[in-house]
C-alpha positions as CSV (number, residue, x, y, z in Angstrom):
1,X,0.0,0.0,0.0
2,X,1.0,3.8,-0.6
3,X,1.2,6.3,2.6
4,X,-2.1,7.5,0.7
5,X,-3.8,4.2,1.3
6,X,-2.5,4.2,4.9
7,X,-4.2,7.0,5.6
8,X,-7.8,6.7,4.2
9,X,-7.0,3.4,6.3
10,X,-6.5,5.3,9.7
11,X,-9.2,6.3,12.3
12,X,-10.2,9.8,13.0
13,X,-8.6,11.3,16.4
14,X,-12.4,11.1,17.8
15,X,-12.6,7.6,16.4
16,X,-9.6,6.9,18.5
17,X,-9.8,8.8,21.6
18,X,-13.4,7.3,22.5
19,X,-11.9,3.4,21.6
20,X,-9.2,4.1,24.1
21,X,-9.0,1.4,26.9
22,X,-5.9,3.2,28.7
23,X,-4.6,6.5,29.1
24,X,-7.7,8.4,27.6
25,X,-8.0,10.6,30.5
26,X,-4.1,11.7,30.8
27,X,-4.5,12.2,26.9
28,X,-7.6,14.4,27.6
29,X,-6.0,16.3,30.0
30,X,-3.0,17.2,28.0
31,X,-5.3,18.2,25.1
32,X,-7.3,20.3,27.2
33,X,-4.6,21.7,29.3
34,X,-2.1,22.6,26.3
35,X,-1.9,25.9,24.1
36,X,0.7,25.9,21.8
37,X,2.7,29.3,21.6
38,X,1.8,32.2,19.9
39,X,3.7,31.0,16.5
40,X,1.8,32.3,13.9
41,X,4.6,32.2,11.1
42,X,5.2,28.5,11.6
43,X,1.6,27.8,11.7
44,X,0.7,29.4,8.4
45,X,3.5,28.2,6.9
46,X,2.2,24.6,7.9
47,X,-1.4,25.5,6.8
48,X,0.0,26.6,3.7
49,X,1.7,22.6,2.7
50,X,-1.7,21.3,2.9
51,X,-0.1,18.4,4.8
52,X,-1.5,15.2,6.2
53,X,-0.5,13.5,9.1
54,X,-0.9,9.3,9.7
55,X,-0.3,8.4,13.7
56,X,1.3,4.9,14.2
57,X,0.2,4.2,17.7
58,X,-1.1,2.1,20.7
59,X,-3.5,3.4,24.1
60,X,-1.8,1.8,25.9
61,X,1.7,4.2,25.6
62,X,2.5,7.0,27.7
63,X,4.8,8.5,24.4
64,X,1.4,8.5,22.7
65,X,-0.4,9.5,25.3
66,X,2.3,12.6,26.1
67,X,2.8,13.4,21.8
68,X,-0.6,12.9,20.1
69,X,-2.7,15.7,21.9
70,X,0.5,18.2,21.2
71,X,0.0,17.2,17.7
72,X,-4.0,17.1,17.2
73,X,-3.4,21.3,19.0
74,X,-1.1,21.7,15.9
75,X,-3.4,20.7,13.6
76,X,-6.5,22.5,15.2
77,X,-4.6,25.4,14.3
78,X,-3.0,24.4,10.7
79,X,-6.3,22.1,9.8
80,X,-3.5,19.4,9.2
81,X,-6.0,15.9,9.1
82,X,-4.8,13.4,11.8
83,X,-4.8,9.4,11.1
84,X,-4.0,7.0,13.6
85,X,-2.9,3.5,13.0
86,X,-2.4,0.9,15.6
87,X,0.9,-0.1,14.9
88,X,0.3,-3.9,16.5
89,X,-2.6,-4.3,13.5
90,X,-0.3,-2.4,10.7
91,X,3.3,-3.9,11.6
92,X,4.3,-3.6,7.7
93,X,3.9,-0.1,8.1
94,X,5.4,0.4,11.5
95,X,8.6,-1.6,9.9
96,X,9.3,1.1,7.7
97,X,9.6,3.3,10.5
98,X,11.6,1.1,12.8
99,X,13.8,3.3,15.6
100,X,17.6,2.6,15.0
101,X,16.8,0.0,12.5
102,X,15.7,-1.8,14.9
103,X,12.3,-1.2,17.5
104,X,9.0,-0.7,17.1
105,X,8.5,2.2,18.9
106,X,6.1,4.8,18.7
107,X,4.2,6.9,18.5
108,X,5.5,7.7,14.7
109,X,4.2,11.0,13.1
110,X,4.6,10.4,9.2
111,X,3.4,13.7,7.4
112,X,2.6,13.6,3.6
113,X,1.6,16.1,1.0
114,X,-1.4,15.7,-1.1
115,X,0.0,13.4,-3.5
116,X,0.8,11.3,-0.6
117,X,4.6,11.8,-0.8
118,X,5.9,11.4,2.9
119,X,7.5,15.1,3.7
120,X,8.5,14.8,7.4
121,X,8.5,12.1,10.0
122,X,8.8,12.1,13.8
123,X,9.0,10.1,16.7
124,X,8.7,8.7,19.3
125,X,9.5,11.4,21.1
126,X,11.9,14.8,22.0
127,X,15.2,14.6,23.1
128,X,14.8,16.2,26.5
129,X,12.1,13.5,26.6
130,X,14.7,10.8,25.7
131,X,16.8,11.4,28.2
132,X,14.5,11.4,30.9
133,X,13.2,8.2,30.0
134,X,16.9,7.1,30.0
135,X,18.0,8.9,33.3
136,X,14.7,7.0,34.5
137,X,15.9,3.2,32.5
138,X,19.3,3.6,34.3
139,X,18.0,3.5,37.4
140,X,16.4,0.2,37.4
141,X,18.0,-3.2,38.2
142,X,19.0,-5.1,36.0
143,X,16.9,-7.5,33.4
144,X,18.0,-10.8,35.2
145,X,17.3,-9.5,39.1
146,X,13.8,-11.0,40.7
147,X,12.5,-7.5,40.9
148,X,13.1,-5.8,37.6
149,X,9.5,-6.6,36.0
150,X,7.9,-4.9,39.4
151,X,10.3,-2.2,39.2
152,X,9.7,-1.4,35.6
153,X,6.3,-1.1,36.0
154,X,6.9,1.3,39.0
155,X,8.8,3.2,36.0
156,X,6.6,3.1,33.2
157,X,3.8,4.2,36.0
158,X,5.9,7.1,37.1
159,X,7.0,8.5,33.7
160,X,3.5,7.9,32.7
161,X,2.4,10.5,35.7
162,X,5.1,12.6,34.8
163,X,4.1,13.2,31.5
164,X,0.8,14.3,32.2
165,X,1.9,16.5,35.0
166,X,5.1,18.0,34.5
167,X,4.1,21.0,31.8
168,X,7.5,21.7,31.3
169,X,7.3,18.7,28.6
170,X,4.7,20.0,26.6
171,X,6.1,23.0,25.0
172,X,9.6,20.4,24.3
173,X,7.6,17.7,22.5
174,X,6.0,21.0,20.3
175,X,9.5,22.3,20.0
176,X,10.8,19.0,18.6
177,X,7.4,18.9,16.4
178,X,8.1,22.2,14.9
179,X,12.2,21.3,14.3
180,X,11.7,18.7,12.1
181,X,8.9,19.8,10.4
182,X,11.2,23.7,9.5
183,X,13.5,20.9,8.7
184,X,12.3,18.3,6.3
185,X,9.2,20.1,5.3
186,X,10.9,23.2,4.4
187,X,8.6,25.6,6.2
């Protein structure tokens, strides 16, 4: 299939939202609780390449959960159309966007033009949010010890809590939106 297939494919962000089994709430609250800057030139700029966006993603993922409602503010502002995949029922898609060659991470942000060409991708998330989760990873015990899978979980819990709460994010994960799209979209 071609990225414009994948799309027509995808779910609405409504569609999505209200089939969410976890995490719908702490996505809600981000939606509601984030205002992107006052960034007028980008926005246009962005309205102006008519782009579309297809979301490879999973409920269940606190990236996705921190990074989607960041994104559907941008295109409330650009009216950029959002399409989310689930990336465990579309794996030949989510291969082609493999992090490091190698992991199916996500969420992936693949942005295409009207003829479906892909113009930008990002994912799964900022630096400054990289290295939080990896300050977080080092800290745990490691993969062999009895109480890695419990302490893990603490983790995943805490980062999950921290992405909702800690505002400081927000604006990083737009930041990191905008950069790549100045940089591969040519805005």
């Amino acid at each position: 299939m071609d990225l414009n297939q994948w799309y027509e494919k995808g779910m609405d962000p409504d569609t999505y939202i209200e089939a969410m089994d976890k995490n719908k709430e702490n996505l809600l609250h981000i939606y509601d609780n984030f205002t992107p800057p006052e960034d007028n030139e980008f926005m246009q700029k962005l309205a102006e390449k008519n782009l579309r966006v297809i979301v490879l993603t999973e409920d269940w993922c606190g990236d996705a959960m921190l990074n989607i409602p960041i994104l559907l503010r941008i295109s409330d502002q650009t009216n950029m159309p959002v399409k989310l995949l689930l990336r465990d029922n579309n794996l030949e898609l989510m291969d082609h966007y493999l992090t490091n060659g190698k992991s199916r991470s996500i969420p992936i942000f693949i942005f295409i033009d009207e003829s479906g060409n892909e113009v930008a991708k990002w994912g799964p998330r900022a630096e400054k949010i990289q290295q939080f989760v990896d300050d977080s990873t080092k800290k745990l015990p490691p993969k062999d010890a009895d109480n890695y899978q419990e302490k893990a979980k603490e983790m995943y819990l805490f980062m999950s809590k921290t992405f909702r709460d800690n505002t400081d994010f927000w604006p990083d994960v737009y930041s990191s939106i905008k950069t790549r799209l100045e940089n591969e979209a040519n805005l």
